[in-house]
N, C-alpha and C positions, 0 to 999 in steps of 0.2 A: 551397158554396151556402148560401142562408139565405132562411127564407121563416118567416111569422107566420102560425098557423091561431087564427082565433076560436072559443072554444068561448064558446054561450049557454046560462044556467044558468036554467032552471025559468022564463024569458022575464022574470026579474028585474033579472039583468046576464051583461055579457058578459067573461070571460077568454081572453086573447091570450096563446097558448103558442106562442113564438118555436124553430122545428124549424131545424137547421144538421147542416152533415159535406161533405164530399170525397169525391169520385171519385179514386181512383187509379190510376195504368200497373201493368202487368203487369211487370216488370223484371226477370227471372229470365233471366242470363247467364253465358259464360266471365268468368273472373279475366283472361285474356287474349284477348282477341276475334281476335286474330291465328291462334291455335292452333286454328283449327275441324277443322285438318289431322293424322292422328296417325299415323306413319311408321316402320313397326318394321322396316324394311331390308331386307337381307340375312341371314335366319334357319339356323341349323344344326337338325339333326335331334336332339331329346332335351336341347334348351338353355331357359331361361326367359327370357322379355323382357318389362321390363316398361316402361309410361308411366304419366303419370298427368296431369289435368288438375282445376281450381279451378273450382264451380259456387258464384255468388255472389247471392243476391237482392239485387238493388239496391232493392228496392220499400218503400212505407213500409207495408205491410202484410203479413203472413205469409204465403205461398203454399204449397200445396203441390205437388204434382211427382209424375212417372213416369217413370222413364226406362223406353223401348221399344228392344228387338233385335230381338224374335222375328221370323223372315220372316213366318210367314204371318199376325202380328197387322203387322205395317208394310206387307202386302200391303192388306190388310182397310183400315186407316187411309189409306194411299195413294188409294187409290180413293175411300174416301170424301171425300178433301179432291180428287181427280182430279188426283193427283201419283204419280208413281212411285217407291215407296222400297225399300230393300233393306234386311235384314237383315242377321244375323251369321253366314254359312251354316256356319265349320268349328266343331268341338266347343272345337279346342285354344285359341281364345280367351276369356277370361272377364270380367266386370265387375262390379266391385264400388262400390257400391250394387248388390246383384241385381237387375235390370230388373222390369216388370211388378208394383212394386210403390209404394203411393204413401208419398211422406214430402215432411214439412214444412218450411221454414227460416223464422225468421223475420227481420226486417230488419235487412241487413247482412249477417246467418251466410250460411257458405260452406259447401260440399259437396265433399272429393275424391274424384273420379272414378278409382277404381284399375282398368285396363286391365291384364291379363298374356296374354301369348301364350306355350301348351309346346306347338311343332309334332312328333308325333309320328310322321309320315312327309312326304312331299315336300308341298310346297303353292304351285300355281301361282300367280302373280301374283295380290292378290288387293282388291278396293275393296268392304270392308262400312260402317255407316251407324249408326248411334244416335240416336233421336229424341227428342223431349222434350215429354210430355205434359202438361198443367196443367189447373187446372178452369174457365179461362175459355176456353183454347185446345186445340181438338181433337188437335192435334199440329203440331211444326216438325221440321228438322233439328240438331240439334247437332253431332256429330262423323263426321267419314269416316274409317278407318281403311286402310291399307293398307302392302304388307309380301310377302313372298315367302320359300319355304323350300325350299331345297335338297337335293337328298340328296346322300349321301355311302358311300363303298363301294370297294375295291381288292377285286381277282380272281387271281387265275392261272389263265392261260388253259390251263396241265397241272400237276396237281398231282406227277405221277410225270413221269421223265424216263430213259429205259434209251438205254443208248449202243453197247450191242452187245458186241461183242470189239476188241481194240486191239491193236499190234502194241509191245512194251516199247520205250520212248524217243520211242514218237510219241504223237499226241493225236489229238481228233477234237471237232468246235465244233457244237453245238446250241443255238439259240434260245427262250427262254420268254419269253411276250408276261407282261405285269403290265396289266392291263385298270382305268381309272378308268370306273365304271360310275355314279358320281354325277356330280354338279354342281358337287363344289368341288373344287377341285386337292389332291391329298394329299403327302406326303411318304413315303417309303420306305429301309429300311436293311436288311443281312442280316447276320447274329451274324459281327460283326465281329474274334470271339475270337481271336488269332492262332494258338493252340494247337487249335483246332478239326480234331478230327480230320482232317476232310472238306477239309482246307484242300493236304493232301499230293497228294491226286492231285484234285478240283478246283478252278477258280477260275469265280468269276463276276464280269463284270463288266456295269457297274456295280454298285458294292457298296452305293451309296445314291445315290439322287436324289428328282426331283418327278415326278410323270405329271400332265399337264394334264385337266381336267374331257372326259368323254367320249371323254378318248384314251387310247393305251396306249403303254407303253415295253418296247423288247427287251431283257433280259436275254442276255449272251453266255457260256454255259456250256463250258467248257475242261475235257474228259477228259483226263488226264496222268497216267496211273498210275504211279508210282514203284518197284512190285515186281509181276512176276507174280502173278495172283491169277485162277482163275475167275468169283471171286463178289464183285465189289466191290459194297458196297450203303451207302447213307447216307440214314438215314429223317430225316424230318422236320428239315430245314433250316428255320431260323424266319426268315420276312422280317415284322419290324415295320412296320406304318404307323401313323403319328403321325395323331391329331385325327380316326381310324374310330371312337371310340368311342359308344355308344349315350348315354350322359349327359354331362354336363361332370364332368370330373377322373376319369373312367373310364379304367381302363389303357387302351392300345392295342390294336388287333386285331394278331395275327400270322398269319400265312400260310404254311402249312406246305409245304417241298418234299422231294420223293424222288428222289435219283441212284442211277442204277446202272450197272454193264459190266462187263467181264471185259476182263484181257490176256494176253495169251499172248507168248513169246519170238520171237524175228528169225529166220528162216530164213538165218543170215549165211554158214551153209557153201556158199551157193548164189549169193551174192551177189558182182557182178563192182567191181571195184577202180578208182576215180576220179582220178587225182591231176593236183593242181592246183600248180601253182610259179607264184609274185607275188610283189611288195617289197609291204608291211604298206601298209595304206590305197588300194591299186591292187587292180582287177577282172583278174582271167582266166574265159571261159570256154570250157564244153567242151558239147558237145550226143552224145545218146543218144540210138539208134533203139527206136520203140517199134512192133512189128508187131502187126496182128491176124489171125488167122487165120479169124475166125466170118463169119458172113455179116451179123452187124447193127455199126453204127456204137457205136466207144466214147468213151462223155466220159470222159477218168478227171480224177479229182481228186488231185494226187502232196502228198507231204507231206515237209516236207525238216526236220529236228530241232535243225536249229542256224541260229542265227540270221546266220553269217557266208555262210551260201548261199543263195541264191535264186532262184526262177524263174516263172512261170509258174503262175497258180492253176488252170488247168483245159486241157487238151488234150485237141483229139479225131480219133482214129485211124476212118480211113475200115473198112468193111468189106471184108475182104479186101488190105488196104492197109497202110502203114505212117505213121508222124508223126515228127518230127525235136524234141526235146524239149531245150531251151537250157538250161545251168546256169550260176550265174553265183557265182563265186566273193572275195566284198572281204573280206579280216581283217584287222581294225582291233585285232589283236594280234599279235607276233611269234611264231613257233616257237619261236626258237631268241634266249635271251636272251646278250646281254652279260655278261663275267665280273664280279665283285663287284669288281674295284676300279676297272671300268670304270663301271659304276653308281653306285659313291661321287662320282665327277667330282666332281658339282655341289656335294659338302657340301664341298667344298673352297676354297669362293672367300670371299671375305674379307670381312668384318662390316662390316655397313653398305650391303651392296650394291654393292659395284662391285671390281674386282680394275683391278692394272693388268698388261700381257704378261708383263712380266720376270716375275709369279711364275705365269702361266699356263701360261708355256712348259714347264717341267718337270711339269704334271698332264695327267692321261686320255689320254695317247697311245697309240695302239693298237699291242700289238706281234703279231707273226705269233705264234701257239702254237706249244708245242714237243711232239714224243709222247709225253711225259714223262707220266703218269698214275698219276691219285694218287684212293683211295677216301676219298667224304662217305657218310657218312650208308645205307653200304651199297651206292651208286652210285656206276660208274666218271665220274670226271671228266676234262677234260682241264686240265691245270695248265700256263699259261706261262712265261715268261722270268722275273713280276714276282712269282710265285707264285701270280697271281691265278684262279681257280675260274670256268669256263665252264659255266653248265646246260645239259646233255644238251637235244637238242631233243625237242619235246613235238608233234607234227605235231593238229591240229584235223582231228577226225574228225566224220563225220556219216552218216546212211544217206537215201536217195532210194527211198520208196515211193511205188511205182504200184498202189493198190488194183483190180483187175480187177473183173468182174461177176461171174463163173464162180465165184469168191471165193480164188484163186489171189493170189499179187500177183507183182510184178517188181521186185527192191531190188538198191540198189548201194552199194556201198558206198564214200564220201567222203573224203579223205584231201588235208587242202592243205598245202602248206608257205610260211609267209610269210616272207621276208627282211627286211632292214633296209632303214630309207626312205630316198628319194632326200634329197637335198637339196630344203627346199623352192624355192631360190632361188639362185643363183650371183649375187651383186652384186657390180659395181665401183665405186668409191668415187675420187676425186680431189679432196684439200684442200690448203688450203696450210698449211704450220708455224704452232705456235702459235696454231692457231686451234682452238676445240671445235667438233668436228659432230655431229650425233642423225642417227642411220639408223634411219628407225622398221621393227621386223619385227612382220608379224602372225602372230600366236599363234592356228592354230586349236582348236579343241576338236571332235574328231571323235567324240565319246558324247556320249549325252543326258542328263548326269551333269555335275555342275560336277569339275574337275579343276586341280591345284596342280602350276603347274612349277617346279620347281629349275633354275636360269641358271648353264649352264658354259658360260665363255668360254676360249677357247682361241688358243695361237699357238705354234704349234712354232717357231718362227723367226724373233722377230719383229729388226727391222731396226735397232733403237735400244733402248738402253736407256730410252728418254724413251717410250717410247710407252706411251700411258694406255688404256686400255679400262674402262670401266665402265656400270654398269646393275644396277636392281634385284634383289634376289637370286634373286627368285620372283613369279611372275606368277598371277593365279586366273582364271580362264575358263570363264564359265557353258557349260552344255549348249548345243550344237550355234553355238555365239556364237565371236566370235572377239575378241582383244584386240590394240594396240599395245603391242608392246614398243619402247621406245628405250633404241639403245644410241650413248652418247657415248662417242666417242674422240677423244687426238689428239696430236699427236708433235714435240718438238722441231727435230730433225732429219728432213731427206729421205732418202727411202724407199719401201719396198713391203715391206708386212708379209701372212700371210694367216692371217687368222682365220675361226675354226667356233664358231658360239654356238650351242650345247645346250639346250633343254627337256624336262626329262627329269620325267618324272611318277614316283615315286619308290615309289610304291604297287605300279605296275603293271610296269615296267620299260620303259616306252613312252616315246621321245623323237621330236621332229624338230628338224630344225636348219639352220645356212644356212651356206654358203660366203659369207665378205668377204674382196674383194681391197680394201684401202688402200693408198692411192699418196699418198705425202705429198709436196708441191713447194714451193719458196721462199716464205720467206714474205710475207705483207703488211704493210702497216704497222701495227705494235703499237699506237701511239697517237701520236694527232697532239699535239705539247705547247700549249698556249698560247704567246700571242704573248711571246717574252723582251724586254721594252719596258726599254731603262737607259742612261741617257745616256754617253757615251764615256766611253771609260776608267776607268766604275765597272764593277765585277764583279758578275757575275748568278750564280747556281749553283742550279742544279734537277737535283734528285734524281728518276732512274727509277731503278723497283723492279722485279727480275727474282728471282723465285721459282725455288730449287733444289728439284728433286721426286729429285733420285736421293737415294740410302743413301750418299754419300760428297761431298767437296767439290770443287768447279766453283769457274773462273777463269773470268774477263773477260779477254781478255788483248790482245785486237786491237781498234781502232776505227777509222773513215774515215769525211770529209763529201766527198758526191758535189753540188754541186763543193766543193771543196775550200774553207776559209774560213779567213782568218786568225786572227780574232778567237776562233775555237771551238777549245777544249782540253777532253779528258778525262783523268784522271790514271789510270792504269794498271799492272799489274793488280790487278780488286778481286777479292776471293776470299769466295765465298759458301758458308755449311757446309751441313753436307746438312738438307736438309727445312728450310730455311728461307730470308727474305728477302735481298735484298741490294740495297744502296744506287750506284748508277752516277751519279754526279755529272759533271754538263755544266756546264764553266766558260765563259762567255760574255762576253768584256773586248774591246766595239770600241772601234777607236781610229779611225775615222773616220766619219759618219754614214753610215744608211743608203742607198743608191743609190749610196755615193762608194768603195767597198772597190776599191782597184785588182785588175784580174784577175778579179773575181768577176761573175757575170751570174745575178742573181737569178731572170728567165724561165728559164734552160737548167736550174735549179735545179728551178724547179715542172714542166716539162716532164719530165724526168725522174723524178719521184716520179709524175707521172700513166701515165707509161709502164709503169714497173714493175706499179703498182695495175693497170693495166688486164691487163696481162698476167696477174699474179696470181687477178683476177678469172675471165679465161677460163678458166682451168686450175679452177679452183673450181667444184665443183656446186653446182647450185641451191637444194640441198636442206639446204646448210650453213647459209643466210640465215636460215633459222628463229630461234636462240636470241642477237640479240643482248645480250651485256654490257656492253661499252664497260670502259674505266677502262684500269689499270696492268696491265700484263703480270701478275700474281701472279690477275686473271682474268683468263684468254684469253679474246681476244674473237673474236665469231664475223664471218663476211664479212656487208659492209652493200653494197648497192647504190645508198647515197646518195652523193653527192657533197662529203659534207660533211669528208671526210677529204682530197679535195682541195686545200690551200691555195695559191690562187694569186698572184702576186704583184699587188700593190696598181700601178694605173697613176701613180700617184706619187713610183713609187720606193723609199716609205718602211717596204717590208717586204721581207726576202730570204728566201726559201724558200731550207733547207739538210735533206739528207735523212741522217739519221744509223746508220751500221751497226755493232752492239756483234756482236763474232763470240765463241764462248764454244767450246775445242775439242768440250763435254761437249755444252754445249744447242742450240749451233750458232750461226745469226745472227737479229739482232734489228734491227729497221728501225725509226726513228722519224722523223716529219716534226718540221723546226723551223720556227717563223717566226722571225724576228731582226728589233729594229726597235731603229734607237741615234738617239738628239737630238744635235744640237749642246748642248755642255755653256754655252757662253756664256763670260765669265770667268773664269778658272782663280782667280787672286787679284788683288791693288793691292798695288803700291810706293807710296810716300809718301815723297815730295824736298821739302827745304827749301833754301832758297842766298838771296843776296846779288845785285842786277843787277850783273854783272861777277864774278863768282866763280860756282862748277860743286861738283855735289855727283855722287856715286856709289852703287848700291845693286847684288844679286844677286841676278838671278830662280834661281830653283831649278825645274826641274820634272823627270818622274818619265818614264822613256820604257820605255813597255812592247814595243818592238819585238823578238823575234827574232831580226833582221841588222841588223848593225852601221847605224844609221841615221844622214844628216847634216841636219839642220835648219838654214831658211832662216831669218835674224832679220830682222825689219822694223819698224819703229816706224811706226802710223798714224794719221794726226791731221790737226794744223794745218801749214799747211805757209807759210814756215821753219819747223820744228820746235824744239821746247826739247830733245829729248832724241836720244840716239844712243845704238847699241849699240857696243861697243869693237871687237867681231868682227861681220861678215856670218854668219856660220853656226859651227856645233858640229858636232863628231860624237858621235853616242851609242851606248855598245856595243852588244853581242846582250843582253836576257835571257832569262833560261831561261822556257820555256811554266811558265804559272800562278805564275811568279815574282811578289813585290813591286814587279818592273822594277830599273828605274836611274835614278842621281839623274844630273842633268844642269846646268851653271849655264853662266849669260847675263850679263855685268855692263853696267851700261844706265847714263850719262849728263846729268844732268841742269846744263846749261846756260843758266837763262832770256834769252825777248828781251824780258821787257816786267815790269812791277812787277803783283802779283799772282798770281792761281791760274790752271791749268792745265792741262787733262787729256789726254790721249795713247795709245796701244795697243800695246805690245809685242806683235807676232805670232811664235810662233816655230812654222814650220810645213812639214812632209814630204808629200808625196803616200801613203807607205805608213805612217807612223807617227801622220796625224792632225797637228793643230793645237790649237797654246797661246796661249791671250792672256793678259794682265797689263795690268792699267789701269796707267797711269803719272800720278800725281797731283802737281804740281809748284806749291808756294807761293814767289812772290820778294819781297824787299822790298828798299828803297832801296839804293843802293849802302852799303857800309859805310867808313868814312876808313879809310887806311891809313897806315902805315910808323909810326915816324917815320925818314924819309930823312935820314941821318947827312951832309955834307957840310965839307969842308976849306976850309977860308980861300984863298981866291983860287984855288981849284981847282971842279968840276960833279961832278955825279953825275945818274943817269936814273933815270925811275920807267916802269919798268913800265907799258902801257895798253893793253888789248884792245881793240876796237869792236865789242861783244854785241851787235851788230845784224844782219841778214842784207843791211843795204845800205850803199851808202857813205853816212858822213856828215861831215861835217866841224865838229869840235869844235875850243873856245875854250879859250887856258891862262890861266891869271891864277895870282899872288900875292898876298897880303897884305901883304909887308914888302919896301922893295926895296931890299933887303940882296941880297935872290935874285934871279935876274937869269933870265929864260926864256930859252930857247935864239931860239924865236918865239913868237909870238902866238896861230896858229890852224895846225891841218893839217885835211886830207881822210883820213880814213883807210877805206881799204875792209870791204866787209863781213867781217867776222870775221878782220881783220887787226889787227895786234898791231905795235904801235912805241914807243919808247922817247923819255919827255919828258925834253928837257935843263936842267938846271936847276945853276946857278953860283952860290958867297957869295962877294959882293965886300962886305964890311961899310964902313962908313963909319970915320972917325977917332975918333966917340966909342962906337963899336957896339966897335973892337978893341980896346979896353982894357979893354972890358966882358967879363961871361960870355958862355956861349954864348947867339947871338942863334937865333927859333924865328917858323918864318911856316906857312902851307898852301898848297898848289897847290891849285887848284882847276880842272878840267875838266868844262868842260860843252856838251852837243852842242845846235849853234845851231835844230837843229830840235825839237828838245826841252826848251827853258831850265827845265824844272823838277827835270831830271835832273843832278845834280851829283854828281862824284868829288873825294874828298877825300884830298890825300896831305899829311901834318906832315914840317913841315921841318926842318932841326935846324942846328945849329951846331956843328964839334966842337971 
């Protein structure tokens, strides 16, 4: 604002003294307007917490301030502004700036507001208030605080604990409650020292956990006095609780406990005799009468000292009556162990995990003992056949107390004897040769302990040297869990073999194990080959590969194609050394295309390899399907339920299903499917003739006859017809060759006569039903006739020339001369097709021709339907 006062001076003059200034806000706030809220949680007993908040004058003028807590001054101001306010009602909160006191900031300066809460016992939920005084305002709110404090505290609900008297080898179970008497969940642990005296004759469990806010946890306390004693006593057992302490970083509270009781010996002279006979891991039981004679009803509570007996926690015997009291007897240990060389079994089997029969057969066989006794260790033993050491049996004892009221008791005394375990399982098995199968066995674990078994496989007898057994050497098996074992076997030859696989726990002397019958049956097809795709009479050769597993060497020595095929040869025998591969070569040389093999019927072929499979298959369990491989026999492969080892024949003809059996005396037989598929080769090669019209040239087909029997071949020449060419013979015959030979050379001699000037082309066929077909192009170039002679002839005498008609029809050719010295016999003839006659020709010379030399003319022949074609013969004189 601004305003001017007049002052007037002694009524002479007047001065104007111009007054100005501002009004300002009150502006005195949080740094964060947001935080009016101040939340100190979840509070412990003997902890500090602290907040803090920013008081900022925003004003352009200095203020000063108050902060208010007190209840009954924000009672007092409450009322006077007619608001209700509250104080700070507990001690353990404090603030600084001290309340109730004034201070200044001036503009801009800020003020922290430091807040601490040390709650020193419980503090229910709780909303105190802070107000903020100034001198133009009577009072507002600034802060609300709230927060909650818990207590904290662990109990035992008995500090002592007496357990009475106890009878040696039993126990007696008492309960002590641990009481959470605060608010916040604690933690708990009890001198977990192993060497703790107290730890021999009791146990407590839980030996740590949590007890939730207001609840409590049972302690289970186990008397178990280990030596007669009247006076067992154990002072001050320490249970720690974590985070009871009165401040922070204050040790722990401990909680101190006291056991006590007395034991006294068994009245065993009195006690009547139990006994129990079961195979290990099997129940037997036996029940006891228990009579009362009193007039009031009895609960007794019986206690049984060994954990392989069981029964009933509480029975109760009527007054004056009697009760029937069940015992129940499972040990999941033997009495009476296995000699030591029967135990060793399992470290016997061979590296790597898996053994094969041949060397199982001679380990762990059990022989009868003989009386023969021999002293260990101060104890008679019994010693067998193999010198092997039997442990005396050890029968599991135990005593059955029935604590009476009267304070009498009734004991018995326990005695079981456990045998050897059954078989878990009798299986039968049926595969077929050369195939791997997995029998999976389950491995259980009958302790709540994890347990390591040693795998002995066994076969007194087995039926082939080829028979393979293996699997894992050892198997691990958590507590009360059970594991697959798989055991892969599998055998060249057919058979029935019987083997026992062992798990033997080597620690304990505990095994179980299974009876396997294997029945091994023919086998199935090892592998199907690819299609042998190769035109005739070229050679195909594909190697199968069969793996020698025995310790010495194996033949190949027999083979047969069902049906039967000409074309297919194996050479024999191939000899494979031991423990390694060996190469069986299938030679495949067709000599006629496919669908045309005489005798052969490709369907009867596929039918028959489905036959077999399918049979093979039924015989086969299900449970072989599992692990296919596929590939060459050196992996057997296992049974497939596809179809895809079927090959059946193409409706075209141009595949033959042939199914192959390689027999081996050692490994036995081996099955393979073939396809067969042959082309026509086309041309074998070309001849190449040259000649003259009227003159013949000659050439020699050669070809190669792979047949077997003695074969005769048809020759045909196929073309144009009249033809230029001819074979000298209709057919050949061609010897045997030996199978997988290079064959036999064979020859054809073929004719070339042309009918006409120019080229020519033609087809020697030369061809058998069982040996296949050869062709040979015939390529034939002619040109003009060529002159001939010169025809010698005598004075007044003839001579003939020689003249074929290279035609295939009749024609009728023209004679001429040049000189007519020469004299034709005629003019023209007819001559037939590929008839042959003789031109006559005479020298009658004239009067001045014979005093001369010799006179020389030409014959000339030409056929009237072809005047361009002329034959020329020189004539002579002699």
């Amino acid at each position: 604002y601004r305003d001017v006062v007049p002052f007037e001076i002694n009524g002479l003059f007047t001065v104007n003294v111009v007054v100005t200034g501002e009004g300002v806000p009150l502006r005195l706030e949080l740094a964060d307007r947001l935080v009016s809220k101040i939340n100190f949680g979840r509070m412990r007993v003997g902890h500090e917490y602290r907040k803090s908040v920013q008081l900022v004058n925003h004003s352009k003028k200095r203020a000063s301030y108050m902060l208010v807590s007190h209840p009954r001054e924000l009672r007092a101001l409450g009322a006077q502004l007619g608001k209700q306010a509250r104080g700070i009602m507990h001690r353990s909160i404090e603030c600084a700036p001290a309340p109730s006191q004034w201070r200044s900031l001036r503009p801009r300066e800020s003020q922290r507001i430091e807040l601490v809460c040390r709650p020193q016992d419980e503090m229910a939920p709780f909303h105190e208030e802070i107000w903020l005084k100034t001198e133009v305002q009577p009072g507002r709110h600034l802060l609300t605080l709230t927060g909650e404090c818990h207590g904290v505290g662990l109990r035992l609900a008995h500090n002592t604990l007496p357990f009475g008297t106890v009878i040696q080898d039993s126990s007696s179970t008492k309960t002590v409650a641990i009481e959470n008497i605060g608010d916040v969940g604690l933690k708990f642990r009890w001198d977990a020292d192993p060497r703790a005296a107290w730890r021999k004759d009791f146990t407590l469990s839980p030996m740590e956990g949590f007890v939730p806010p207001r609840e409590s946890v049972n302690i289970s306390v186990v008397f178990h006095p280990a030596r007669v004693n009247e006076d067992i006593r154990y002072d001050r057992i320490m249970c720690t609780v974590d985070g009871a302490g009165d401040q922070q970083g204050s040790a722990p509270t401990k909680l101190p406990l006291s056991l006590m009781g007395a034991c006294v010996q068994k009245p065993l002279e009195k006690a009547e005799e139990l006994v129990f006979d079961t195979k290990v891991r099997q129940s037997a039981a036996r029940s006891v009468i228990v009579r009362n004679p009193t007039d009031t009803d009895w609960v007794l509570r019986p206690t049984i000292n060994h954990e392989y007996w069981s029964g009933a926690d509480a029975v109760t015997v009527p007054a004056g009556g009697q009760a029937e009291y069940e015992v129940v007897y499972h040990p999941l240990q033997m009495t009476k162990k296995p000699g030591r060389a029967s135990a060793s079994a399992p470290r016997s089997a061979s590296r790597g995990g898996s053994r094969s029969a041949s060397s199982a057969s001679n380990r762990g066989g059990k022989k009868k003992s003989s009386s023969k006794k021999k002293k260990t260790g101060g104890d008679e033993a019994k010693t067998d056949e193999s010198g092997s050491v039997a442990s005396a049996e050890r029968p599991h004892v135990s005593t059955l107390f029935f604590p009476l009221p009267d304070g009498a008791a009734i004991i018995y005394k326990l005695v079981g004897h456990a045998r050897e375990p059954d078989a878990e399982a009798v299986i039968r098995r049926t595969v077929a040769c050369k195939k791997s199968a997995v029998e999976p066995l389950l491995v259980r674990n009958w302790l709540p302990s994890y347990q390591r078994f040693k795998v002995s496989i066994e076969c007194a007898k087995p039926h082939d040297d080829t028979l393979s057994l293996k699997g894992p050497e050892s198997v691990d098996v958590p507590g009360m869990l059970e594991r697959k074992y798989k055991l892969s076997f599998s055998s060249f030859n057919e058979g029935t073999s019987n083997v026992v696989v062992k798990f033997v726990n080597e620690s304990t002397g505990e095994w179980l194990y299974y009876d396997i019958e294997l029945k091994f049956v023919g086998a199935e097809v090892i592998e199907t080959i690819p299609v042998l795709d190769t035109p005739v009479r070229q050679k195909l050769v594909r190697s199968l590969t069969i793996s020698n597993p025995l310790d010495h060497e194996v033949q190949v020595t027999q083979c047969r194609f069902e049906p039967a095929h000409p074309a297919l040869f194996v050479p024999l025998p191939v000899r494979i050394p031991a423990h390694a591969d060996g190469l069986v070569d299938v030679h495949y040389r067709p000599l006629v295309p496919s669908g045309q093999t005489p005798g052969f019927n490709g369907a009867a072929g596929a039918e028959h390899a489905s036959k077999k499979n399918g049979k093979a298959k039924k015989a086969g369990s299900a449970k072989a399907n599992k692990n296919r491989r596929g590939g060459s026999n050196k992996d057997l492969v296992d049974d497939d339920d596809d179809d895809d080892n079927e090959v059946k024949v193409q409706e075209d003809g141009k595949v033959e299903h042939v199914v192959l059996y390689l027999t081996s005396p050692a490994l036995g037989e081996y099955k393979y499917d073939l396809r067969l598929k042959a082309a026509p080769i086309g041309t074998d090669r070309s001849l190449h003739f040259h000649s003259y019209l009227g003159s013949s040239s000659s050439h020699t087909f050669r070809f190669t006859s792979f047949s077997a029997q003695p074969t005769k071949f048809d020759c045909v020449v196929e073309g144009s017809a009249p033809s230029n060419f001819r074979v000298v013979s209709d057919s050949v015959t061609a010897p045997a060759s030996e199978p997988g030979s290079d064959g036999t050379e064979v020859s054809v001699e073929v004719e070339y006569e042309p009918l006409a000037i120019g080229a020519c082309q033609e087809e020697l066929v030369v061809s058998s039903a069982s040996a296949g077909e050869y062709r040979c192009l015939l390529v034939g170039s002619a040109d003009y006739p060529k002159p001939m002679g010169p025809i010698v002839i005598k004075k007044n005498a003839s001579a003939s020339a020689p003249f074929k008609n290279v035609f295939a029809t009749s024609e009728e050719f023209v004679y001429s001369v040049d000189n007519p010295s020469f004299v034709l016999g005629k003019a023209s003839e007819t001559i037939g097709a590929k008839a042959t006659t003789n031109v006559s020709v005479s020298f009658k010379p004239s009067a001045a021709e014979a005093a001369s030399a010799a006179a020389t003319g030409k014959l000339q022949i030409t056929c009237k339907s072809k005047p361009d074609l002329v034959w020329v013969f020189y004539l002579q004189s002699e």
